[in-house]
Every structure is written in C-alpha cells, then in structure tokens.
C-alpha positions as CSV (number, residue, x, y, z in Angstrom):
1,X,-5.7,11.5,-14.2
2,X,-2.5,10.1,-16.1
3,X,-0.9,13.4,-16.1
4,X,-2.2,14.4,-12.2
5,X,-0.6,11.2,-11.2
6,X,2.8,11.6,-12.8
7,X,3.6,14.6,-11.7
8,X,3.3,13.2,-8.2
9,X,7.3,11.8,-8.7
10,X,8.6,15.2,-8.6
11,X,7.0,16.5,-5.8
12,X,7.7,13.2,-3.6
13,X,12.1,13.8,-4.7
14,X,11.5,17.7,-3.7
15,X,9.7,17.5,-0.5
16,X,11.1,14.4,0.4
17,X,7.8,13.4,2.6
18,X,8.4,11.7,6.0
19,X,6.6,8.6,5.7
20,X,6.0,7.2,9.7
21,X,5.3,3.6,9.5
22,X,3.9,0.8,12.0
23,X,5.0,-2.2,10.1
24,X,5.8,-6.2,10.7
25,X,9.3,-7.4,11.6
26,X,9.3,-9.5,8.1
27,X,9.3,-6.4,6.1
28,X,10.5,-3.6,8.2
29,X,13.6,-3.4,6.0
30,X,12.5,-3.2,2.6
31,X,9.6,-0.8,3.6
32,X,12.3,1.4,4.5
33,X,14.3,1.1,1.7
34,X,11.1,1.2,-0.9
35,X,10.4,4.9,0.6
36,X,13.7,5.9,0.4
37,X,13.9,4.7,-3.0
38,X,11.0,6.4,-3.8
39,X,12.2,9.6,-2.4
40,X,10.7,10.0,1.1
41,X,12.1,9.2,4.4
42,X,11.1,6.8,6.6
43,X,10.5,6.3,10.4
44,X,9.6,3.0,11.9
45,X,8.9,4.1,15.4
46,X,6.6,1.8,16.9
47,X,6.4,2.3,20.7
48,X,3.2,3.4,22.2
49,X,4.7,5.7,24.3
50,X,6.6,7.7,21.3
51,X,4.2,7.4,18.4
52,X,2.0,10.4,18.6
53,X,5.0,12.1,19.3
54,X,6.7,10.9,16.1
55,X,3.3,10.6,13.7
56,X,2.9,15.0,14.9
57,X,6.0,15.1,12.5
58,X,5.1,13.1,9.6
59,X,3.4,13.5,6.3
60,X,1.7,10.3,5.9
61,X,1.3,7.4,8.2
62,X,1.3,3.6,7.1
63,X,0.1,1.0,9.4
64,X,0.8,-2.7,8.5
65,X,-1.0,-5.8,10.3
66,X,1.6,-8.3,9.0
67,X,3.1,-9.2,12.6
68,X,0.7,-7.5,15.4
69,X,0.4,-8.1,19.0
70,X,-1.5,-5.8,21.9
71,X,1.4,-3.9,22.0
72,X,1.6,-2.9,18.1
73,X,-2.4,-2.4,17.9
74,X,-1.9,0.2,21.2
75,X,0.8,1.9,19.2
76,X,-1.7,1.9,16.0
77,X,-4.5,3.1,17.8
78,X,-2.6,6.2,19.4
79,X,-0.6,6.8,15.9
80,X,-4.1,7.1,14.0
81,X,-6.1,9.0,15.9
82,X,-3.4,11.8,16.7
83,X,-2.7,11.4,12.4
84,X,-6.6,11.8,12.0
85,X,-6.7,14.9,14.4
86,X,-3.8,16.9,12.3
87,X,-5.3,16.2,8.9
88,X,-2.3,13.7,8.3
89,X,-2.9,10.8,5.7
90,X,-3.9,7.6,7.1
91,X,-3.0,4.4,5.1
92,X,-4.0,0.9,6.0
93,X,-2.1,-2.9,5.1
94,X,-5.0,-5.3,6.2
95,X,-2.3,-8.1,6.0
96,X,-3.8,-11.5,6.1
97,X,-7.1,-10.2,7.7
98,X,-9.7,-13.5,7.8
99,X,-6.6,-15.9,8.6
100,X,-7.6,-16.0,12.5
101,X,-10.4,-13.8,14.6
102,X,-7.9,-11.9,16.5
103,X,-6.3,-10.7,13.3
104,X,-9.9,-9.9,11.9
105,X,-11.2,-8.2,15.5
106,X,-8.3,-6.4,15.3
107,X,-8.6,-4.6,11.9
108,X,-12.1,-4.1,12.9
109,X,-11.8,-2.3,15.8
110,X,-9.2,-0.2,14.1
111,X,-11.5,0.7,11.0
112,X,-13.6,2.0,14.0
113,X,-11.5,4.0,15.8
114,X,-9.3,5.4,12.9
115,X,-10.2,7.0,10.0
116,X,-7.9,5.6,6.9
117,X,-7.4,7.6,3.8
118,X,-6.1,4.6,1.8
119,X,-6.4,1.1,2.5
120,X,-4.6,-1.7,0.4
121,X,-4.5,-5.1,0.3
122,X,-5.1,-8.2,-1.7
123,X,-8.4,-9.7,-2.8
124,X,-9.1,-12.1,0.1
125,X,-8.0,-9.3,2.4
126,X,-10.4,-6.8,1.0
127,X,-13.6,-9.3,1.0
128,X,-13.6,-9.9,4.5
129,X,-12.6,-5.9,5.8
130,X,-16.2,-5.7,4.2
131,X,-17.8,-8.7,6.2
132,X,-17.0,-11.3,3.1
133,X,-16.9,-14.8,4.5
134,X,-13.3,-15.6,2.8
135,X,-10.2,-17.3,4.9
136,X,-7.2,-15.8,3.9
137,X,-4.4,-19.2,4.2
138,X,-2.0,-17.4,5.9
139,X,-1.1,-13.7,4.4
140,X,-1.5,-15.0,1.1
141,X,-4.6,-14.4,-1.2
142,X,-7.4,-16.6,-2.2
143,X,-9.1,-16.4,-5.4
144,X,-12.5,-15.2,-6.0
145,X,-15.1,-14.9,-8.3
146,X,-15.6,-11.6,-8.3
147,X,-13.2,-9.0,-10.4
148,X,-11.1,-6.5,-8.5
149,X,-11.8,-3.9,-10.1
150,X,-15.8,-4.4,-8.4
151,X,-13.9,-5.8,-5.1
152,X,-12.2,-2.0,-5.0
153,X,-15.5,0.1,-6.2
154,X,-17.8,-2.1,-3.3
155,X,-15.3,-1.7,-0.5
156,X,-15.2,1.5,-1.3
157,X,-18.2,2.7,-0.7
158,X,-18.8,0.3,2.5
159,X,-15.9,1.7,4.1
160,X,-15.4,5.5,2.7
161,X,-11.5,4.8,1.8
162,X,-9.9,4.7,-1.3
163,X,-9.6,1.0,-1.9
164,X,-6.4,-0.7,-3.1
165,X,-7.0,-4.4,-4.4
166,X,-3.4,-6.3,-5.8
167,X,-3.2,-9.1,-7.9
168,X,-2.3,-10.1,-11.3
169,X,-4.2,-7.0,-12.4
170,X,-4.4,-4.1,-9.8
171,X,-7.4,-1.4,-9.1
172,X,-7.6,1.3,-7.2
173,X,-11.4,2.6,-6.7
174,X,-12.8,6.0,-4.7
175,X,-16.4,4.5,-5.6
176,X,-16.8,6.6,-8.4
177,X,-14.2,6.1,-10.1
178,X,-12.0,3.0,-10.6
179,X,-8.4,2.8,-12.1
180,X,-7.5,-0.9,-13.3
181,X,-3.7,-1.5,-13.5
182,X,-2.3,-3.9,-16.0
183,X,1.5,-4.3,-14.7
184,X,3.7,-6.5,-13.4
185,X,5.4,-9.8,-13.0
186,X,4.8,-13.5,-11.3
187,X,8.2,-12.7,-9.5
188,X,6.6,-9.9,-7.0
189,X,4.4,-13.1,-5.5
190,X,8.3,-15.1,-4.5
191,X,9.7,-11.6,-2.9
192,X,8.3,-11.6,1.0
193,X,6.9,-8.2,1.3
194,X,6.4,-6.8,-2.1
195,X,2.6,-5.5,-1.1
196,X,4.1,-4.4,2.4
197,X,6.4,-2.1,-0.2
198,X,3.5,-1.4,-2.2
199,X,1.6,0.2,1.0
200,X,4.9,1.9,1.7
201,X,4.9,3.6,-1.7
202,X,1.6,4.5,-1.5
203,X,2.3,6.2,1.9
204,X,4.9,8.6,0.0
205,X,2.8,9.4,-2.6
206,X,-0.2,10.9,0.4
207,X,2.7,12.6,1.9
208,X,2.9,15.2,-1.1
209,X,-0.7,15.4,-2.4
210,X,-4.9,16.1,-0.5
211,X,-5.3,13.9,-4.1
212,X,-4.9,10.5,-2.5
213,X,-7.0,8.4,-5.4
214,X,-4.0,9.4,-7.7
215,X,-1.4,8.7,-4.9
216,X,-2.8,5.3,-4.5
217,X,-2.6,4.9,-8.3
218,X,1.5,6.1,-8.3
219,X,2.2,3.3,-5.4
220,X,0.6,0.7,-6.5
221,X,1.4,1.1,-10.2
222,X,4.8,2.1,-9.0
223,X,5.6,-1.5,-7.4
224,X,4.3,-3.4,-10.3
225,X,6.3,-1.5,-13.3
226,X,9.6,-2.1,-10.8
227,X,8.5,-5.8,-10.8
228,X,8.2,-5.9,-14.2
229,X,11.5,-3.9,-15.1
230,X,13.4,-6.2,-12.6
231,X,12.6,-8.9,-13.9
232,X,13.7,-8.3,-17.4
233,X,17.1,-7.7,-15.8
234,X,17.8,-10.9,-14.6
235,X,20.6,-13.1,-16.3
236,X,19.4,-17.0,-16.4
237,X,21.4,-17.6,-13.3
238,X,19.8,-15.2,-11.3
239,X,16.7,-15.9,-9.5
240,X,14.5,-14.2,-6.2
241,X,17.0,-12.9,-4.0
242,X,18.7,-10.5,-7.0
243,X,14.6,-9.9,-7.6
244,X,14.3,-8.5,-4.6
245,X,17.6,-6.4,-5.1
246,X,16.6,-5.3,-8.8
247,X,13.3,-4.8,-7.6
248,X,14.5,-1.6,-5.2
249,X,16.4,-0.3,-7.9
250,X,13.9,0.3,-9.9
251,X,12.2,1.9,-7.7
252,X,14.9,4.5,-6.9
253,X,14.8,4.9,-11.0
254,X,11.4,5.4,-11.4
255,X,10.6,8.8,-12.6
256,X,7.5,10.5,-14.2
257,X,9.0,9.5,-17.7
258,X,9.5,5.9,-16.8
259,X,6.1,5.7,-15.2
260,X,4.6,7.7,-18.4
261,X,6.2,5.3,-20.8
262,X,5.6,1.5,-18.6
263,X,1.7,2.2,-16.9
264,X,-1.0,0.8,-18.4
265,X,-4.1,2.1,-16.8
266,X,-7.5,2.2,-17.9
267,X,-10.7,3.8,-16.3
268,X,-14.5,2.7,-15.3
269,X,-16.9,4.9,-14.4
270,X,-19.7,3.3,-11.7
271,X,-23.5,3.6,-13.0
C-alpha cells in the first residue's frame, strides 16, 4: 500500500487532474492553491446553472459544507449526480455537520441523493453522518471516546465510502482495511482551512487513480507531513500567518521521496 500510494505524486504532476470544487467562501483560496500545489488544477464553479456543465469536464469533484445556503446545496446536488452518472469521483467535507439541523438535514439528504467516493472530516463530524448524537461547537471537533481509527472502519461500512477521520492522529478506513496516520503538527488547528485543503488534496489524488483508499491516504497524509515540515521552518518570530504560507509550500514540494521518507503509517485489519 506504501508503494501504490506514492506513486500516486507522479501521476497527479503528469496528468495534472482537474479537480471541480463546491467549497465555502472562508477557504476558497487556499483550496485552490493546495491543488495547484499539489499538481492539479482547480475550478471553483459554483452556479447551479453551470455545474453539470463544468463537473462533465473534471476528474474529481470535491464538495465542501463549510458555508452552504439553498443555492450552494442546488449546485451540489446537480454537480453529484451528473459526477455519479460519468463514473467521476465524488469526495465529501461534512464541515461542522451536528452544529445546527439544517446543516445536518442537509448532508443527509445529500448522502441520499449522491453517491460519495471519499468522505472526510473530523471526529465529531464523522459521528453524527452516522446518526451519533455529538454537537459539533461550530466547525470545530469535539472529543470522543472512541478511537478514529474505529470512527473511520464503522462509518465505513454504514455509509459504503472510504472514511477520512483527522485529528492528532489521522485514519483512513474502506472497512476492511484501515490506514492510521501518525503526522503532523498543533499549528494545522490555528490555520482556517487546513482540513478544507486536506479534502482538496484528496480530490487530486481521485482524479488520477479507480484506487481511491490510497488516494485518501496521499491527501490526508499529504497535509499533515506539510504541517509538520512548515512548521520546523519557522524562525521564533514567525507565527500562523507564515504557517499558512510555509504550509502551501510544502505542498508544492512534496514528492514521492519526501512522502516515502516523512509518512508514518501503519495498518489494521477488521476481524
């Protein structure tokens, strides 16, 4: 799996995937500038009337719940199902799902009505897309008892995605299988937007692979070696916004032998 996933950074600088992307108005910017990083190129289209237009052209499609309104879940809606119906990777940001009920109807209806590839998001997030009773404060995560690593392998198999939990230590599970990611640094929790990015990344690594546990592996794993390289660059007079500037370039350095050398990963099997 190491190996399958590393050699997904060459393919994403050679075919360059085009990465279409419903995201919030917070993060828009740095989404954009994670995939190009990365080596894909994004579009943020987000009209209703243009999206299954624009998705018909892409290799992956991200869509992010950070900042929605009726108009942004129409666009969604449209995006997906036209994405679903060409066979295009579907990758979902449950952002701060179980913080009110419209947020949490929302993703609900979407999971109905849209099949999703890849869904990411942090622990709180993850519990209630599978009916927990948590409250997400905001978009920020609450802590709970149980690991990630068995957050990722449950919601997995309740919602037939490849499951994305972030945190201090990350997992990514098919159900089967589950990858537990030992990277990063406190700094990515001060940067608005870091697991916005994160989903971003991961949408680049779909667009070049039918192999999308190991491109949710290379995104998320991606985000948290260029947290922890950036912040070993900063001078003691440097704080979050140079972050936030170090942390984007190191993702346009990030290479298979960088990755190789910086990810720690291990692997659980499910009984």
């Amino acid at each position: 799996m190491k190996h399958s996933t590393a050699d997904l950074f060459e393919k994403v600088r050679e075919r360059k995937p085009l990465v279409h992307q419903i995201t919030n108005f917070v993060t828009v910017n740095d989404c954009a500038n994670a995939t190009l990083g990365i080596g894909g190129s994004p579009v943020m289209t987000s009209s209703p009337k243009e999206v299954e237009d624009m998705v018909s052209l892409a290799d992956a499609l991200v869509l992010n719940l950070g900042t929605i309104d009726e108009r942004s879940m129409e666009a969604m809606e449209i995006a997906g199902r036209a994405a679903n119906s060409r066979n295009i990777p579907v990758i979902l940001d449950p952002v701060g799902v179980g913080a009110t009920p419209f947020r949490t109807e929302k993703a609900n209806e979407l999971l109905n009505k849209v099949s999703f590839q890849v869904i990411r998001g942090n622990a709180s997030e993850i519990q209630r897309l599978i009916g927990g009773d948590t409250v997400t404060r905001g978009v920020d995560s609450t802590e709970l008892e149980i690991r990630n690593a068995e957050l990722a392998a449950s919601a997995a198999n309740r919602l037939d995605s490849i499951i994305v939990v972030s945190g201090a230590i990350d997992a990514v599970s098919n159900g089967k299988h589950t990858t537990v990611i030992d990277n990063g640094n406190i700094l990515l929790t001060n940067v608005t937007g870091t697991g916005c990015m994160a989903t971003a990344l991961i949408g680049a690594f779909t667009g070049v692979t039918d192999d999308y546990y190991a491109a949710a592996i290379a995104g998320i794993s991606t985000m948290s070696i260029s947290g922890e390289i950036a912040a070993e660059s900063l001078q003691r007079n440097e704080g979050t916004g140079t972050f936030r500037v170090r942390l984007i370039d190191a993702i346009s350095r990030m290479n298979k032998e960088l990755w190789m050398n910086g990810v720690k990963i291990s692997e659980e099997i499910a009984n």
